[in-house]
Backbone as ProteinMPNN parsed JSONL, in Angstrom:
{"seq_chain_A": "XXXXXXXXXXXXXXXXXXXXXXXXXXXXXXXXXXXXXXXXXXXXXXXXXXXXXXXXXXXXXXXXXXXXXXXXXXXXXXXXXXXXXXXXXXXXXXXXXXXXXXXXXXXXXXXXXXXXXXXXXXXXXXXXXXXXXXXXXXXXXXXXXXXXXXXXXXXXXXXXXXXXXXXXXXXX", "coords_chain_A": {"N_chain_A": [[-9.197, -26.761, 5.211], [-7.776, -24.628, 3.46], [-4.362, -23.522, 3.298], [-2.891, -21.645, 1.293], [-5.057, -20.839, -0.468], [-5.466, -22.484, -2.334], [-3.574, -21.747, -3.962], [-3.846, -19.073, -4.678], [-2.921, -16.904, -2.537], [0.07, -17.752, -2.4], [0.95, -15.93, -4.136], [1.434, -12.383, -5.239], [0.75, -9.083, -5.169], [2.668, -6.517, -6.721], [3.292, -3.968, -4.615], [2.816, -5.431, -2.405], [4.446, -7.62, -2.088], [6.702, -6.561, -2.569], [7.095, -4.776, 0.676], [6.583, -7.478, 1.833], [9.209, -8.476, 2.072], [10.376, -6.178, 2.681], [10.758, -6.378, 5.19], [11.06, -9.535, 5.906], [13.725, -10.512, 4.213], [14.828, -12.671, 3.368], [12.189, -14.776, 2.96], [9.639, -16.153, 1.065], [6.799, -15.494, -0.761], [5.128, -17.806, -0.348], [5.866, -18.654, 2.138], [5.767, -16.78, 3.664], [3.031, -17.204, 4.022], [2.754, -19.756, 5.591], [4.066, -19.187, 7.702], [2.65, -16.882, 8.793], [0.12, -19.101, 9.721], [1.35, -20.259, 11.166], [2.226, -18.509, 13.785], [-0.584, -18.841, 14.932], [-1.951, -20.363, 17.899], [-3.867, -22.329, 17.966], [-3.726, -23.358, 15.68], [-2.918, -26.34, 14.331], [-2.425, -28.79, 12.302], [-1.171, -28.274, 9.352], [-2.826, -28.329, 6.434], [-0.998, -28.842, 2.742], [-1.516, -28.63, -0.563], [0.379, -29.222, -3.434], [1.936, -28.86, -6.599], [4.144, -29.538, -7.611], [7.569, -30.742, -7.965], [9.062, -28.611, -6.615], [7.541, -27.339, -5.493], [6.981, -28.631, -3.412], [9.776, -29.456, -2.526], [10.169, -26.605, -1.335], [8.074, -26.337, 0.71], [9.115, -28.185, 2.921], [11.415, -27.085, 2.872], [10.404, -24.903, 4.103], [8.687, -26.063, 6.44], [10.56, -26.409, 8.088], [12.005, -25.404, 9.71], [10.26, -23.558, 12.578], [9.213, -20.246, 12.632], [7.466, -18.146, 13.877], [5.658, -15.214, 12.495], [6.566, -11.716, 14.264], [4.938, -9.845, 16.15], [4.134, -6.972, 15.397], [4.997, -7.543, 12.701], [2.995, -9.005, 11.616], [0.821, -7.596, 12.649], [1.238, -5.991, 10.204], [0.937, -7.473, 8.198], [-1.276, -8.323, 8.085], [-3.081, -5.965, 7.583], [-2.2, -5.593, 5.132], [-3.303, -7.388, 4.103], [-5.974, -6.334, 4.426], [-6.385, -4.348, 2.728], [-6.233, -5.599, 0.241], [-8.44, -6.925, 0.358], [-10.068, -4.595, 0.488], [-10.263, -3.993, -2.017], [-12.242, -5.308, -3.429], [-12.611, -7.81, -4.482], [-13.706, -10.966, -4.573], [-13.38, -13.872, -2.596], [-12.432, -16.36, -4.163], [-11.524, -19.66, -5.02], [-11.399, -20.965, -7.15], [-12.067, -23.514, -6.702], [-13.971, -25.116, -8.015], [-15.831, -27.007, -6.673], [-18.509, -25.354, -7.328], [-19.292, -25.413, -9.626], [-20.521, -28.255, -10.376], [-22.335, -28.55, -9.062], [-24.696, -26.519, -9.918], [-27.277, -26.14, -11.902], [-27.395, -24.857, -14.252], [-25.102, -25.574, -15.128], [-22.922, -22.824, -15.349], [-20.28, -21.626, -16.086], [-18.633, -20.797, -13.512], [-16.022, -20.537, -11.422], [-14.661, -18.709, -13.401], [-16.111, -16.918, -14.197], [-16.212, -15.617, -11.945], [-13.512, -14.707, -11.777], [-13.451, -12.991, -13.959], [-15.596, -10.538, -12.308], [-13.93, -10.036, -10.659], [-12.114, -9.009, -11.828], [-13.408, -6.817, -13.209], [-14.589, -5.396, -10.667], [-12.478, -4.35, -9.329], [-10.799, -3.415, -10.802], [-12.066, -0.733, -11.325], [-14.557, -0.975, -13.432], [-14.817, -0.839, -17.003], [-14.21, -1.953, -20.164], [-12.904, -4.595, -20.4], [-13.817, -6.926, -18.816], [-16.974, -7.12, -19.871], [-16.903, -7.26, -22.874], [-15.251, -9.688, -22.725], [-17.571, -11.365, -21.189], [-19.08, -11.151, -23.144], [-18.278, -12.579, -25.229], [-18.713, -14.796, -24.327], [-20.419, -17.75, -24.964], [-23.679, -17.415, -25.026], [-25.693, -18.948, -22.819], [-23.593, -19.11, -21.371], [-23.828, -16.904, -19.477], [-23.602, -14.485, -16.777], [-25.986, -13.506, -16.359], [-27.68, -15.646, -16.931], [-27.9, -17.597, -14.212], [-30.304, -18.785, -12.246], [-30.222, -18.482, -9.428], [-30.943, -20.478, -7.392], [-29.139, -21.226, -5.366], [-27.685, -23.294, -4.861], [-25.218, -24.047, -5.778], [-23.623, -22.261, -4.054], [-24.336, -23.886, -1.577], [-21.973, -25.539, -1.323], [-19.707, -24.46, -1.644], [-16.824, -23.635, -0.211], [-15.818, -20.886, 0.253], [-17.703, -19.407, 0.946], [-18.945, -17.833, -0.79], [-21.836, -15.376, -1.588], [-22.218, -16.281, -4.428], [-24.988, -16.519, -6.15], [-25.737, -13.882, -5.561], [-23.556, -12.296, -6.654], [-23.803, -13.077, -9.286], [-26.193, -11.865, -10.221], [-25.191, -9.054, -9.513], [-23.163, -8.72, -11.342], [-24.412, -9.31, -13.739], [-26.143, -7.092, -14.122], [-24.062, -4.826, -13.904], [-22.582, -5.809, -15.814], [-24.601, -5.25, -17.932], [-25.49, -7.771, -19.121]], "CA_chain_A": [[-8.496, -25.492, 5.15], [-6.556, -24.362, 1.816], [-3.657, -22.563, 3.972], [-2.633, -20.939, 0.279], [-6.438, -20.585, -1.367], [-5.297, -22.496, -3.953], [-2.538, -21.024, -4.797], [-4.407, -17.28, -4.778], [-1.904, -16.968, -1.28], [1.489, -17.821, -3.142], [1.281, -15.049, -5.583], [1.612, -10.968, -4.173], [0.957, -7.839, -6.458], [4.342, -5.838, -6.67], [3.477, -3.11, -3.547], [2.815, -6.056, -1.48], [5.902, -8.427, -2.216], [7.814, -5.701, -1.774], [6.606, -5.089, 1.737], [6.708, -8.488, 2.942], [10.497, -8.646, 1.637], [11.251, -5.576, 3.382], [10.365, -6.951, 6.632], [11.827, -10.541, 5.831], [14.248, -10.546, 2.907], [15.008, -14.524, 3.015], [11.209, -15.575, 2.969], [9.038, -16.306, -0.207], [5.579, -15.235, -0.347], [4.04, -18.401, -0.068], [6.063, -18.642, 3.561], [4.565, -15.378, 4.63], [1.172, -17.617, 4.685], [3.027, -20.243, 6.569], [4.52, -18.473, 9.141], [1.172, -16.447, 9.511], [-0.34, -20.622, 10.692], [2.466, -20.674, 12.776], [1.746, -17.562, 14.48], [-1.796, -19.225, 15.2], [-1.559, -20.772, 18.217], [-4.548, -23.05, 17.816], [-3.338, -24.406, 14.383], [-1.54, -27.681, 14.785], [-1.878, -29.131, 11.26], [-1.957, -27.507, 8.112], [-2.363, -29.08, 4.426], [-0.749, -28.079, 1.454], [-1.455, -28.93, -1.878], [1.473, -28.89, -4.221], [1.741, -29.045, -8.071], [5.015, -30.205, -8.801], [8.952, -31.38, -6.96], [9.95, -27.432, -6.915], [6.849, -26.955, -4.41], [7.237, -29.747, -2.176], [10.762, -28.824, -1.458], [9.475, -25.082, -0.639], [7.203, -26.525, 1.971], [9.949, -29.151, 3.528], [12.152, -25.795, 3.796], [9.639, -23.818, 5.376], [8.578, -25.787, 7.888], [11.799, -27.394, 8.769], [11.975, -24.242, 11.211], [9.396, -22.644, 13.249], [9.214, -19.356, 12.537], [6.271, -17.011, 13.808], [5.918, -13.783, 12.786], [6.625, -11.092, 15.457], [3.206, -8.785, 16.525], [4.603, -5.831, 14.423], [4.777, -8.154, 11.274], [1.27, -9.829, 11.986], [0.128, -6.483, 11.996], [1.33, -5.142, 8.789], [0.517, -8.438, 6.937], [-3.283, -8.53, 8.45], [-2.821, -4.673, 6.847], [-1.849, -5.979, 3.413], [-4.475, -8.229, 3.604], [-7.216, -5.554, 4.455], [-6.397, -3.657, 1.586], [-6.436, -6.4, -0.889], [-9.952, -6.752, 0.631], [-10.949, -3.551, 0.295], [-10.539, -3.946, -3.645], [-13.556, -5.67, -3.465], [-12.932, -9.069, -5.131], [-14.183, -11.912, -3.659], [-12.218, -14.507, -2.317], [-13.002, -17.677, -5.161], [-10.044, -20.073, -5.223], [-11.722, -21.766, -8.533], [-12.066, -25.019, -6.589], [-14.666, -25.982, -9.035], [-16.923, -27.276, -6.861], [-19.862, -25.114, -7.405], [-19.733, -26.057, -11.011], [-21.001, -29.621, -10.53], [-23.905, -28.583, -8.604], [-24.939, -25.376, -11.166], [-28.329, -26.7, -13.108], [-27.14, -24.175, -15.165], [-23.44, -25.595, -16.014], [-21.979, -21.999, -15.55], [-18.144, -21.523, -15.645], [-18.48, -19.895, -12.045], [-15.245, -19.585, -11.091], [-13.965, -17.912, -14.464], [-17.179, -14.989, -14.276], [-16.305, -14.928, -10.421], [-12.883, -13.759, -12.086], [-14.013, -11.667, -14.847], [-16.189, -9.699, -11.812], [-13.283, -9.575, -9.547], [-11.372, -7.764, -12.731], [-14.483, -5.361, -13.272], [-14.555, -4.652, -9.389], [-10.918, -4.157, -8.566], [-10.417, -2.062, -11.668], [-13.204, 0.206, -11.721], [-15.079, -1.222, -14.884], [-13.819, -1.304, -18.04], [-14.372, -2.753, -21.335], [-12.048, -6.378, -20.53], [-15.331, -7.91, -18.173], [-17.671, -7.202, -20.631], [-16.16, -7.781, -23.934], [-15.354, -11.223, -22.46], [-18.516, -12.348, -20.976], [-19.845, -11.065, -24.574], [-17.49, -13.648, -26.143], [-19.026, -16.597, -23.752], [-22.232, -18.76, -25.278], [-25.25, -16.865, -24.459], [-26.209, -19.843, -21.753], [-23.096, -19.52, -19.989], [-23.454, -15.711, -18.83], [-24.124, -14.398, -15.668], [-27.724, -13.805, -16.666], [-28.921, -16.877, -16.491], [-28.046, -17.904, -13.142], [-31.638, -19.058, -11.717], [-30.463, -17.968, -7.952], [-31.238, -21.591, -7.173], [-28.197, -21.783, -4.163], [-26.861, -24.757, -4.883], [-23.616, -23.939, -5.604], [-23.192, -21.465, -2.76], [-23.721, -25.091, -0.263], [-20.937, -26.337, -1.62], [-18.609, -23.325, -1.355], [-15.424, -23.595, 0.92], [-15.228, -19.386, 0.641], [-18.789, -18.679, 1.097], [-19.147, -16.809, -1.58], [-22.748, -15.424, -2.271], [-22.419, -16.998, -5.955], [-26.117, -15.973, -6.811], [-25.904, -12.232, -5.382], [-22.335, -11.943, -7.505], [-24.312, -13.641, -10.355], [-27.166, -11.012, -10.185], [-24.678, -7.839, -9.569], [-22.845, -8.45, -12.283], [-25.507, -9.179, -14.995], [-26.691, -5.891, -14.136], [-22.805, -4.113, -13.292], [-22.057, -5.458, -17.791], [-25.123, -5.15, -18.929], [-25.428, -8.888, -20.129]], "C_chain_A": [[-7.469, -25.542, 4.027], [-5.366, -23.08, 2.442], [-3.237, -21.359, 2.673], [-3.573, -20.656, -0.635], [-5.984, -20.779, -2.621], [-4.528, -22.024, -4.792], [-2.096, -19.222, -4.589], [-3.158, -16.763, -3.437], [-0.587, -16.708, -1.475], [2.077, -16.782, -3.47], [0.926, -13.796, -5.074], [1.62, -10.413, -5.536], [2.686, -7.516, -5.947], [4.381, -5.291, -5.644], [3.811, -4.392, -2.844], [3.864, -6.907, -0.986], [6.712, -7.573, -1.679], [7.776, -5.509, -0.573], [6.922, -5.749, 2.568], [8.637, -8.445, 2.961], [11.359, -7.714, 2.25], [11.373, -6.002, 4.784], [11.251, -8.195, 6.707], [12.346, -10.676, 4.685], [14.483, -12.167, 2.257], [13.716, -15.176, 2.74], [10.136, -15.438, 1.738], [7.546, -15.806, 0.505], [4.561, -16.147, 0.275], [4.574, -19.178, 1.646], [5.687, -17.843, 4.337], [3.505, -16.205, 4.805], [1.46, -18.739, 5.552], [3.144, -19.774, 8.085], [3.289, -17.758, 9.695], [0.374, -17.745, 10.452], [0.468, -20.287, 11.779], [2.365, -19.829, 14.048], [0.811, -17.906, 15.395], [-1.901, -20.222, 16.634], [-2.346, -22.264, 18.728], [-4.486, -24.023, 16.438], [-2.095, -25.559, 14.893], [-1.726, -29.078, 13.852], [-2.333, -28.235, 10.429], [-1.845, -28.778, 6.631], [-2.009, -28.521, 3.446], [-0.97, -28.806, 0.47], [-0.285, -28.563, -2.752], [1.37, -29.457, -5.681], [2.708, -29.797, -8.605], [6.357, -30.236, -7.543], [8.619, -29.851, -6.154], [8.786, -27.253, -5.503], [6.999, -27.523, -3.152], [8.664, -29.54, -1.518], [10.989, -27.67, -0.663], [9.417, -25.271, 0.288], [8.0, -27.29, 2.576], [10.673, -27.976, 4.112], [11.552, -25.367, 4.411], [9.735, -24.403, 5.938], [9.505, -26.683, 8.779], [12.208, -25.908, 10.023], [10.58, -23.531, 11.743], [9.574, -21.016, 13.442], [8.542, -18.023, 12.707], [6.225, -16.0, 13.714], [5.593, -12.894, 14.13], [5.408, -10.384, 15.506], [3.322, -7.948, 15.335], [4.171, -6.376, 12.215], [3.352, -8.735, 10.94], [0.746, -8.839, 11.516], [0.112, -5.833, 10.395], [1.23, -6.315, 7.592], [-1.154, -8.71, 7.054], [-3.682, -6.986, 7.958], [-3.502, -4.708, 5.847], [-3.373, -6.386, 2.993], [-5.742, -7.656, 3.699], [-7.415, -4.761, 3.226], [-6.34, -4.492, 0.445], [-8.049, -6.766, -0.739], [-10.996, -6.062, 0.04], [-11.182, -3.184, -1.338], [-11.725, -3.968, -4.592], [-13.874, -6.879, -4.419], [-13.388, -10.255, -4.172], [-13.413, -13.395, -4.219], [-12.296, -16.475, -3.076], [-11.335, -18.131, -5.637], [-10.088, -21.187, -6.284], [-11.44, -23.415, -8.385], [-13.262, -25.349, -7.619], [-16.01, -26.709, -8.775], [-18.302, -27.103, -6.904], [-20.266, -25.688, -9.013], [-20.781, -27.215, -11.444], [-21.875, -29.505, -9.891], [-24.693, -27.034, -9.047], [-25.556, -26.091, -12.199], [-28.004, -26.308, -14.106], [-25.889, -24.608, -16.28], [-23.272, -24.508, -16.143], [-20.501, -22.462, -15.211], [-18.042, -20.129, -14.188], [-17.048, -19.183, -11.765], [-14.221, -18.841, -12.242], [-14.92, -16.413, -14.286], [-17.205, -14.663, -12.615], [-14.608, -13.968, -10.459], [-13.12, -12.347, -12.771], [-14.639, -10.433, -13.822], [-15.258, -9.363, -11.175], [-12.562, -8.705, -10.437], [-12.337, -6.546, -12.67], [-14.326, -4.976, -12.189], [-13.567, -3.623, -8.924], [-10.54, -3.089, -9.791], [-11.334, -0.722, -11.934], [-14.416, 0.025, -12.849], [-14.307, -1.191, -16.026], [-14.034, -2.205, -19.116], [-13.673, -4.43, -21.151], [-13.147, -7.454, -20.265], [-16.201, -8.397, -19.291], [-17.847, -7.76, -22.164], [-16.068, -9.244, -23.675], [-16.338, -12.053, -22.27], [-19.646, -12.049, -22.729], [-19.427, -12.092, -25.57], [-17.942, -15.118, -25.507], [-20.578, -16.92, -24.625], [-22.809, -18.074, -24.221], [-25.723, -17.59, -23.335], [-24.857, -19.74, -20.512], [-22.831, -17.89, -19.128], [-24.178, -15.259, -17.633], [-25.879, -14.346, -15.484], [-28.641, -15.085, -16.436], [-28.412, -18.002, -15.511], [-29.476, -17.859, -12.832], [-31.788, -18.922, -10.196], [-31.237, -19.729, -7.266], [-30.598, -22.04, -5.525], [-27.194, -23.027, -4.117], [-25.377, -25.021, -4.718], [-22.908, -23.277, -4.515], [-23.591, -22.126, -1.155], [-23.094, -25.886, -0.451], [-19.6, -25.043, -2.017], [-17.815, -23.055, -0.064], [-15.161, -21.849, 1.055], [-16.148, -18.861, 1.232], [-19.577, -17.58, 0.809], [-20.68, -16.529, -1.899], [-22.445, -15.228, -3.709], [-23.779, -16.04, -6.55], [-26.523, -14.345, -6.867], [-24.933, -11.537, -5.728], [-23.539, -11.944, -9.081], [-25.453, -12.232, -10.994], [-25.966, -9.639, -10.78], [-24.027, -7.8, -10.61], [-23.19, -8.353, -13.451], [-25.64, -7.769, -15.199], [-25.374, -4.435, -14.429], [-22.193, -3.95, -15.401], [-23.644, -5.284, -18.416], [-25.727, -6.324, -19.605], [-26.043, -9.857, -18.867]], "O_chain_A": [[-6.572, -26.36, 3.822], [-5.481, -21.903, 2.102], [-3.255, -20.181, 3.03], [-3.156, -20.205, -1.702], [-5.945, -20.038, -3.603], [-4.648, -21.876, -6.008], [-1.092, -18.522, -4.459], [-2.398, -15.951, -3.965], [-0.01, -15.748, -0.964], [3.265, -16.508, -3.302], [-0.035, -13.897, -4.311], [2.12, -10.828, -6.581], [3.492, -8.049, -5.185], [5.393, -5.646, -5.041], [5.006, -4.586, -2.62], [4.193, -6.994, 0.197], [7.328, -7.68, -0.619], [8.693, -6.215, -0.152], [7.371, -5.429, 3.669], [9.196, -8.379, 4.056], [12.558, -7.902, 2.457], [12.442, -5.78, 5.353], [12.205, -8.114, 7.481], [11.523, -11.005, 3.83], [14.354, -12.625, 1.122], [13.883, -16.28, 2.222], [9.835, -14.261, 1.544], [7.218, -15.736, 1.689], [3.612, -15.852, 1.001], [3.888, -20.014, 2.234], [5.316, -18.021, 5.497], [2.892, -15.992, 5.851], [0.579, -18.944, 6.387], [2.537, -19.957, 9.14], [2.903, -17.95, 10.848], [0.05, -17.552, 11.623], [0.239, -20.101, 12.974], [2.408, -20.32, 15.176], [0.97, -17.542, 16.56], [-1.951, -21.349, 16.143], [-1.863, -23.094, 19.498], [-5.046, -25.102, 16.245], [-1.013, -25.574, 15.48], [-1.386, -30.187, 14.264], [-3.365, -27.567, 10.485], [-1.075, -29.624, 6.177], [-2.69, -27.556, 3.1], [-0.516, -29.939, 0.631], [-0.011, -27.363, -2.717], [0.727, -30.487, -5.881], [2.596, -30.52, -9.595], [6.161, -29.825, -6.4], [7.951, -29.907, -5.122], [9.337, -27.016, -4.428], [7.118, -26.961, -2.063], [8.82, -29.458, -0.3], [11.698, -27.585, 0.34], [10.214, -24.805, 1.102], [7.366, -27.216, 3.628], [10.71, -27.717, 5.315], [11.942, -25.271, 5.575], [10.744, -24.208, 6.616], [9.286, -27.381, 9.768], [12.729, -25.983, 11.135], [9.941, -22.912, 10.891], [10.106, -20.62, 14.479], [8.796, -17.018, 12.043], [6.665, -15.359, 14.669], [4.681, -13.16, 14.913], [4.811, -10.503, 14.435], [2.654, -8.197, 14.332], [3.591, -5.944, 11.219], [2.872, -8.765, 9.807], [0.247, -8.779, 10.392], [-0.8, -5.367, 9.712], [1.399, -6.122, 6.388], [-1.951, -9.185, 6.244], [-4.905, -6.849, 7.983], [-4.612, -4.295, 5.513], [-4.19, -6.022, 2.147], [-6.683, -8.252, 3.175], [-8.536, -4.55, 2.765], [-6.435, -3.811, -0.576], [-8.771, -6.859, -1.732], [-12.054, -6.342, -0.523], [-11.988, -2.379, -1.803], [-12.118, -3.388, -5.604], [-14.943, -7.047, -5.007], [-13.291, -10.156, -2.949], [-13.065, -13.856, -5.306], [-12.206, -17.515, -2.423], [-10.421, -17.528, -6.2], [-9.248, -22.077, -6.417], [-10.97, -24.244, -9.165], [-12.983, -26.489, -7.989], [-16.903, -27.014, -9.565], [-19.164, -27.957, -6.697], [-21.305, -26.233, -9.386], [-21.568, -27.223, -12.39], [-22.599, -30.497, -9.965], [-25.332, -26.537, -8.119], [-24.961, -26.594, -13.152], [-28.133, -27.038, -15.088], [-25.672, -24.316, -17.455], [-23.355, -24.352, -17.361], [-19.91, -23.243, -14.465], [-17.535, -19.01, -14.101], [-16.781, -17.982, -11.795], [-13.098, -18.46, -11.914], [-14.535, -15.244, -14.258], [-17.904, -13.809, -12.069], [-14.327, -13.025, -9.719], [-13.038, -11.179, -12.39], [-14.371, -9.299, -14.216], [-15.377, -8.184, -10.842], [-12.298, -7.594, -9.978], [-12.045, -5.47, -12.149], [-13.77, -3.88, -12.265], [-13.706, -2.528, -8.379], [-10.005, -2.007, -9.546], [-11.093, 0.137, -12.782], [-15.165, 0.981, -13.053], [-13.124, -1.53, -15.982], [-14.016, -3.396, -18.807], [-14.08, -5.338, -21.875], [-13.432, -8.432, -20.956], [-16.288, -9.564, -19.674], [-18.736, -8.523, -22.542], [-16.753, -10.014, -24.348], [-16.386, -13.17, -22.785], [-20.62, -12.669, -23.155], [-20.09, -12.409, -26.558], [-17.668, -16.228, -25.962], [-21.57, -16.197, -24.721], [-22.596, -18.078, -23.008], [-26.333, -16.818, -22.596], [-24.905, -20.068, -19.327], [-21.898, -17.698, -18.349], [-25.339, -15.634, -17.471], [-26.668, -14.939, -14.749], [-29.755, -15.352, -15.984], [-28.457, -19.182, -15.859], [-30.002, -16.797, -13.164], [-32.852, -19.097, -9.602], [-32.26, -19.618, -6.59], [-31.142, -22.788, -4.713], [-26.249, -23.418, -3.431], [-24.665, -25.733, -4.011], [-21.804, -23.631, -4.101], [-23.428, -21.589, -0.06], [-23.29, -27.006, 0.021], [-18.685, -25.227, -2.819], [-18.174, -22.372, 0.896], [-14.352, -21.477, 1.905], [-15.915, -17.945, 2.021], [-20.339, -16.817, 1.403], [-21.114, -17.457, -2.582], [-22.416, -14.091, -4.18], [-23.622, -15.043, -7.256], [-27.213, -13.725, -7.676], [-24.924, -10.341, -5.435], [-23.921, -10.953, -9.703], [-25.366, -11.787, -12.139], [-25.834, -9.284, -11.952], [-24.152, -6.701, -11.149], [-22.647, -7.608, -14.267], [-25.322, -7.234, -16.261], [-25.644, -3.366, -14.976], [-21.761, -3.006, -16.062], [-23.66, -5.18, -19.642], [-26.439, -6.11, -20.586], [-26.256, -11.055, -19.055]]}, "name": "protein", "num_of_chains": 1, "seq": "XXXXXXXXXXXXXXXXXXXXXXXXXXXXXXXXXXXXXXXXXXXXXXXXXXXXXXXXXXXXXXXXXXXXXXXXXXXXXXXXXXXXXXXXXXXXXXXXXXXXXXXXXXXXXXXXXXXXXXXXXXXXXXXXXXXXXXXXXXXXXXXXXXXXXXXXXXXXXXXXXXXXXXXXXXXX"}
């Protein structure tokens, strides 16, 4: 379990920050995903990954108190999180390891970004333009739908039925 997907967890558009902040003004975003565990009443470890000091003392503060959010707050953060849903990106926390089992050698989780930009924005010249700037071998196109990488996916991303939709979604 990646309690912060890698980070993707940490980091809040502007509506949403704001939001959590009105609700709890003292608590950082990437304690909103704590306190959500804590809530849980079947969780009874979590792991964090941390990058550097500045994080590790974060996570020492958080969970030096027990803090669960109240029902009310649960609700309006299981909300948030429906509507970041409903964007329609898919949830790729660029662990990497579909890469190493991809006959192909695509850069997966970079064109699993690029699609989540095309999705979430409506289309748009940025997707396309970009995967037009990758080597001809590494574009969604020539995914071979093989699976491989999508049994070694911690999100459970269909990889090959992204791979497909978007070939078709730029064009390339």
């Amino acid at each position: 379990m990646e309690p912060l997907r890698g980070g993707k967890l940490a980091k809040a558009d502007e509506h949403m920050a704001k939001e959590l902040s009105a609700m709890r003004p003292e608590e950082t975003v990437p304690a909103w995903a704590f306190r959500f565990l804590q809530t849980i009443p079947g969780v009874t470890m979590v792991l964090s990954g941390m990058s550097d000091m500045e994080q590790l003392k974060e996570n020492i503060a958080i969970w030096q108190e027990d803090k669960p959010l109240s029902k009310e707050e649960f609700d309006r953060l299981t909300e948030l999180a429906d509507e970041e849903t409903r964007k329609g990106g898919l949830p790729c926390t660029s662990c990497h390891y579909c890469t190493s089992h991809c006959p192909q050698k695509l850069p997966i989780p970079e064109l699993i970004a690029l699609y989540n930009e095309h999705k979430i924005t409506g289309g748009g010249f940025l997707a396309p333009m970009a995967v037009g700037s990758m080597p001809e071998k590494e574009r969604p196109a020539n995914c071979v739908g093989c699976h491989s990488c999508e049994q070694v996916c911690p999100q459970q991303i269909k990889i090959s039925d992204m791979m497909r939709d978007f070939s078709s979604m730029i064009g390339m």
